[in-house]
C-alpha positions in Angstrom: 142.0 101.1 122.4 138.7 103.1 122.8 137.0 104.9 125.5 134.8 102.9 128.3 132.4 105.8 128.2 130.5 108.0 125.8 128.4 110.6 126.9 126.2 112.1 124.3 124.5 115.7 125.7 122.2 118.0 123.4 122.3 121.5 123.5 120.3 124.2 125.3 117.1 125.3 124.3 116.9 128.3 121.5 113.7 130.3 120.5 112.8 127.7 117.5 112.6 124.6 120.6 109.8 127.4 122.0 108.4 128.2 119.2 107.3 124.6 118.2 109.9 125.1 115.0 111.7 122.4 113.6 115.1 123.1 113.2 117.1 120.9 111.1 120.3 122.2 110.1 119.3 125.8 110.5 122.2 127.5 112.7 119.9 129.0 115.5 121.3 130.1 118.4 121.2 129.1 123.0 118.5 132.2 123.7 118.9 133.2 127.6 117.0 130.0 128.9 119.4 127.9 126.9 122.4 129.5 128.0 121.5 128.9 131.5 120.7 125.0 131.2 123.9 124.8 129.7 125.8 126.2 132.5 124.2 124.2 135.1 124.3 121.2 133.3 128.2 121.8 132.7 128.6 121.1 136.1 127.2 118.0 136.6 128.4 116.7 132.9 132.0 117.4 134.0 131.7 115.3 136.6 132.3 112.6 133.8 135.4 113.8 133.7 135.9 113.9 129.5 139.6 113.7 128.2 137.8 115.3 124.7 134.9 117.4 124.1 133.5 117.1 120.6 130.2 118.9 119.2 128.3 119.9 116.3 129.7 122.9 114.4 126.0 124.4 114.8 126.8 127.7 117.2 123.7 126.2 119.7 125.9 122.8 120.1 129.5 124.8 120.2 128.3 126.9 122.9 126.6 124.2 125.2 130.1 122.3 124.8 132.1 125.3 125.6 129.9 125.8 128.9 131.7 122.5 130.2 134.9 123.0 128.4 135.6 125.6 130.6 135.4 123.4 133.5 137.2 121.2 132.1 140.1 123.1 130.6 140.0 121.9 126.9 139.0 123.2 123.9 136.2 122.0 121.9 136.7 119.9 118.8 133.6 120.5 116.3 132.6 118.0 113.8 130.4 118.4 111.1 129.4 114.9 111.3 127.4 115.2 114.7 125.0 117.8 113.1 121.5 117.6 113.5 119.5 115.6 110.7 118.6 118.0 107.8 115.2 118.2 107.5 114.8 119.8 104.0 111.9 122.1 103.1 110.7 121.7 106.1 113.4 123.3 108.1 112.4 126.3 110.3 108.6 126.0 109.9 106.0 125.3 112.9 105.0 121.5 113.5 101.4 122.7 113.1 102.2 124.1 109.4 104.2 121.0 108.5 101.1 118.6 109.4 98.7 121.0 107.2 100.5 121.0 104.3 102.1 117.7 104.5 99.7 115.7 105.9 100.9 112.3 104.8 104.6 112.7 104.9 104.3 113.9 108.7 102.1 111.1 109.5 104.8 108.8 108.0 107.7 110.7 109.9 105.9 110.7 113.2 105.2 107.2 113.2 109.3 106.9 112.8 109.0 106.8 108.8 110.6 108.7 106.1 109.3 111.9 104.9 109.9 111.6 100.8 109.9 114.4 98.8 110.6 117.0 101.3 114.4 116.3 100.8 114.9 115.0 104.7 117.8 112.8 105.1 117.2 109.3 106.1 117.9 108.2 109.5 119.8 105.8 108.1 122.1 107.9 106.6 122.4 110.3 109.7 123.1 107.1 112.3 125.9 106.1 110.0 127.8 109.4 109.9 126.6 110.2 113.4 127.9 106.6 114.7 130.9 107.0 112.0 132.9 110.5 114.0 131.4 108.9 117.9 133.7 105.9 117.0 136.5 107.6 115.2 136.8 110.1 118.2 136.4 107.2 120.9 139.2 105.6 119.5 141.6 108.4 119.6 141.0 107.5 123.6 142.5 105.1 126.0 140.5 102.5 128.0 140.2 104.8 131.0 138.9 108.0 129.3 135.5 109.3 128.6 134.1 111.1 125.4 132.0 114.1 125.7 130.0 114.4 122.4 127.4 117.6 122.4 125.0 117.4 119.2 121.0 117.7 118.7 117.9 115.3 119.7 117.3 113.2 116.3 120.4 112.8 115.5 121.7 112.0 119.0 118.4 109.1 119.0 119.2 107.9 115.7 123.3 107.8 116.5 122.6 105.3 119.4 120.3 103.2 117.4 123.4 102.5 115.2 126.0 102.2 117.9 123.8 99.4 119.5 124.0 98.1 116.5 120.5 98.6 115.0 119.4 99.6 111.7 118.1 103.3 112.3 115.6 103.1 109.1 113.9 100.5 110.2 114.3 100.6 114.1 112.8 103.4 115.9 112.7 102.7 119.7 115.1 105.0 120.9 113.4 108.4 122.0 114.8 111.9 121.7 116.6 113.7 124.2 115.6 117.2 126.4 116.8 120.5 125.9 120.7 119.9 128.0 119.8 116.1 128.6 122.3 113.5 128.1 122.5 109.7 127.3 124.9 107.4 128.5 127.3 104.5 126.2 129.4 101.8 127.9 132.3 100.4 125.7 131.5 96.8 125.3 134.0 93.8 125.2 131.1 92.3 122.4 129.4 93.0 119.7 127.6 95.9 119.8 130.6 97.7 120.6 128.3 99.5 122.9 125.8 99.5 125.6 122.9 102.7 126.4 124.1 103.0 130.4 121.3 105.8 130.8 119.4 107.8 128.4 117.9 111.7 128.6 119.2 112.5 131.8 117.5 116.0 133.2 120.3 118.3 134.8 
């Protein structure tokens, strides 16, 4: 068995979203406008009703889950898997700065390319361990029950790319999500296993 549903919801927005800072894998916390779009959106992501809430260790993911665990009365299971994509030496600095003194490399990662030599991970690489703990957890499930997975923008994008059952390196059509938006999967009787219901829903 596996879940009929998957709904994948990123986190609140922290200081680096504001900032224009890329944040990789850095471990930056909700600041007050963050903590606030995740209690709202709790309310309506709830409505899902989720029989497991799984997120990101990352504390910004952990507490945007908790905000609906509460309503829910679970607890949140965290998986390293559903981490954002590492981003290398370019973790933490301004967009502006990256394009200065990587001029090329950005070009090639905005137009949905690889970065080399910055020490990114591939989006490859993230959509297969991304896809990897969605399907591991949505199997744990029955055929009635929906997943709540709460992660981070890229690797949310690239996560459903694989689950459609795209190649993420070479397939870039799947946008990321807003601050407390959320995306919606449909278990599938076919291959792909699954089907994008609704994608970056606003609270």
């Amino acid at each position: 068995m596996t879940a009929r549903r998957v709904v994948l919801w990123r986190h609140g927005q922290t200081d680096y979203n504001v900032a224009g800072r890329l944040q990789g894998q850095v471990d930056i916390p909700l600041n007050e406008t963050g903590r606030a779009q995740a209690k709202q959106a709790a309310r309506l992501v709830a409505e899902f009703h989720p029989a497991l809430v799984v997120s990101s260790d990352l504390s910004r993911a952990v507490a945007t889950a908790q905000a609906a665990a509460e309503f829910l009365g679970l607890d949140v299971v965290t998986d390293e898997r559903v981490r954002e994509r590492s981003f290398g030496t370019w973790e933490g600095l301004h967009d502006t700065e990256i394009a200065e003194r990587w001029p090329e490399e950005n070009a090639a990662w905005r137009a949905g390319g690889h970065p080399e030599g910055v020490g990114a991970e591939t989006r490859g690489a993230v959509a297969t361990r991304f896809a990897a703990a969605v399907q591991e957890h949505a199997e744990a499930l029955d055929g009635e029950q929906t997943l709540l997975v709460v992660a981070h923008g890229a690797c949310i994008a690239v996560g459903i790319t694989a689950l459609l059952g795209l190649d993420a390196d070479q397939w870039a059509g799947v946008r990321g999500l807003g601050n407390c938006h959320w995306s919606v999967l449909q278990a599938s009787p076919r291959e792909p296993r699954w089907r994008l219901e609704a994608h970056n829903i606003a609270p």
